[in-house]
C-alpha positions in Angstrom: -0.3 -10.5 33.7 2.2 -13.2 34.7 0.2 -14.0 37.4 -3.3 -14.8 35.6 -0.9 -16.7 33.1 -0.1 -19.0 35.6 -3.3 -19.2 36.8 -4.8 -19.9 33.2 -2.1 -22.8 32.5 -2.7 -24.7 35.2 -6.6 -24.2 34.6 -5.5 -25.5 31.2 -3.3 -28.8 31.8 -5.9 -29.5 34.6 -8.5 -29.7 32.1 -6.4 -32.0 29.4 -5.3 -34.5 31.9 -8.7 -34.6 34.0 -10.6 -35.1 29.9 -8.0 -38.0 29.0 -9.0 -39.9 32.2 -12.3 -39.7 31.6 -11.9 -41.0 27.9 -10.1 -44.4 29.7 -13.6 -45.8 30.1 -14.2 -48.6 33.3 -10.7 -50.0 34.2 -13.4 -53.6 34.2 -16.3 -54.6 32.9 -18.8 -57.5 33.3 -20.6 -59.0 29.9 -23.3 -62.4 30.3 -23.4 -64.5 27.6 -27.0 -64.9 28.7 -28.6 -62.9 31.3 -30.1 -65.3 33.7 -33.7 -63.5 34.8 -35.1 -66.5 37.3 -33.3 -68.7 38.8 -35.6 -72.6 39.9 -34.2 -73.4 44.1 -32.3 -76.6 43.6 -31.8 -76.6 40.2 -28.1 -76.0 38.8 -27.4 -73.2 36.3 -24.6 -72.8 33.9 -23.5 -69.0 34.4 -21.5 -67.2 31.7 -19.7 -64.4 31.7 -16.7 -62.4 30.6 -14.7 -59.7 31.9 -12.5 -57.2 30.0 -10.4 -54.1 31.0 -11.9 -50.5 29.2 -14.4 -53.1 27.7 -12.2 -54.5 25.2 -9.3 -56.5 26.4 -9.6 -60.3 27.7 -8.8 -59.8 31.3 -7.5 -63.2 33.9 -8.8 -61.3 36.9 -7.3 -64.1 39.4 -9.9 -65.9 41.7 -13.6 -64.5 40.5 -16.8 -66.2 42.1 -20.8 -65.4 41.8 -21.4 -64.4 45.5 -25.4 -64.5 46.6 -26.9 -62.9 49.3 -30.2 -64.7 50.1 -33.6 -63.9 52.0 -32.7 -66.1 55.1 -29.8 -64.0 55.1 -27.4 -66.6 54.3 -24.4 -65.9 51.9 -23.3 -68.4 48.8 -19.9 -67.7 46.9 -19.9 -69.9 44.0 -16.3 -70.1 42.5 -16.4 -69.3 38.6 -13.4 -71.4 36.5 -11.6 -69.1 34.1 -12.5 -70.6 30.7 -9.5 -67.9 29.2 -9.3 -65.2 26.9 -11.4 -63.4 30.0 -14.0 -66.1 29.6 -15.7 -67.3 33.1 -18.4 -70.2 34.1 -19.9 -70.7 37.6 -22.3 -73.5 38.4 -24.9 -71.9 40.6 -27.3 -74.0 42.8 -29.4 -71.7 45.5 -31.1 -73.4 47.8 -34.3 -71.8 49.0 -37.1 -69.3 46.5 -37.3 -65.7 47.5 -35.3 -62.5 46.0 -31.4 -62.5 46.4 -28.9 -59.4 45.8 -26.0 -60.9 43.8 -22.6 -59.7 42.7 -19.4 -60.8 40.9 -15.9 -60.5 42.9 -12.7 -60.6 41.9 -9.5 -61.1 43.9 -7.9 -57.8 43.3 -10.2 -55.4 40.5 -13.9 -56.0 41.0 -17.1 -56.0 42.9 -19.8 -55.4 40.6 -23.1 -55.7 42.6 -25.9 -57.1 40.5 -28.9 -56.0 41.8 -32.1 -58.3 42.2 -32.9 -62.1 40.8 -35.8 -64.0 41.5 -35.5 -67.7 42.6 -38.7 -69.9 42.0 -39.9 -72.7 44.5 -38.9 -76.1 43.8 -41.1 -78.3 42.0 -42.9 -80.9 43.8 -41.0 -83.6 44.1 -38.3 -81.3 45.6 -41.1 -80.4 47.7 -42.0 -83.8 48.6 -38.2 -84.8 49.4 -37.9 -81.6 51.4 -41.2 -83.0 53.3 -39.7 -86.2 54.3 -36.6 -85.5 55.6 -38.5 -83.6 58.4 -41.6 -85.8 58.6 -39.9 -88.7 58.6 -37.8 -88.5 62.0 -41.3 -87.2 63.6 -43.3 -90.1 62.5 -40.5 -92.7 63.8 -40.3 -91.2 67.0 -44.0 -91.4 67.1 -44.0 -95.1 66.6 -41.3 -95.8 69.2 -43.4 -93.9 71.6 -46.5 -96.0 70.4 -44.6 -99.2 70.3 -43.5 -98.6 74.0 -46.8 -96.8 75.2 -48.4 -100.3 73.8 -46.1 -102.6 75.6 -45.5 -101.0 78.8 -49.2 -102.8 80.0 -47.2 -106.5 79.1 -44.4 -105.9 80.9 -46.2 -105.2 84.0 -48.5 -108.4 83.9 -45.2 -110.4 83.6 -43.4 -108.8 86.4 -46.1 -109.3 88.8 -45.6 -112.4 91.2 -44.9 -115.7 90.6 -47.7 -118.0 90.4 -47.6 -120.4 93.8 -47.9 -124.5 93.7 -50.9 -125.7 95.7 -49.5 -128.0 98.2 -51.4 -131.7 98.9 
């Protein structure tokens, strides 16, 4: 009898202290002000958030950024400036279109992975920018080659001998 007693307390304070944990709620959680849905390549966006412990309590959660992880592969941590009262704004500026994974991090409590935004092309001017900071190297390199392909023929005709003085 002593020996299922035993067994039937610590059953019993196993159960009350396992239930009162799982009453605590997250230690952190992440709340937008507005949930961004797209995001336009080149284009800054305002990102609000706030982060409180078990949901309700202003947390300063130390160094906290917006970290992306892009199509090309490439990684972008965006810093976000505590605003207080666990209050947190990131400027966000991706650089390419395509589907990036996103998460926030904190220092020492969180990484809550985001899942899945959308990042629309440029408009065409970006386009048109992006377009001539590669076209225009080619097409100067193509008129120093003309320029010299052109002149080349002069040079030669100069270089040749020296006209001679008919002698009397």
């Amino acid at each position: 009898m002593r020996h299922t007693l035993r067994i039937l307390t610590t059953i019993a304070v196993l159960v009350m202290t396992t239930g009162a944990t799982a009453l605590a709620g997250a230690i952190t959680v992440v709340t937008f002000d507005e949930v961004p849905t797209e995001f336009q390549a080149g284009t800054t966006h305002t990102v609000s958030f706030s982060i409180l412990a078990h949901g309700r309590e202003a947390l300063d959660a130390g160094p906290t950024s917006l970290r992306f992880h892009g199509p090309d592969g490439a990684t972008h941590n965006f810093v976000a400036r505590y605003d207080g009262e666990g209050r947190y704004t990131a400027e966000v500026i991706l650089p390419r279109s395509g589907q990036w994974q996103w998460a926030v991090a904190t220092g020492e409590y969180l990484r809550q992975d985001l899942g899945t935004i959308s990042v629309a092309p440029t408009d065409g001017k970006d386009g048109l920018l992006a377009s001539l900071r590669v076209g225009l190297p080619i097409a100067t390199l193509l008129a120093v080659i003309l320029l010299i392909v052109q002149l080349t023929p002069m040079i030669r005709i100069r270089k040749g001998p020296a006209p001679t003085a008919d002698v009397v």
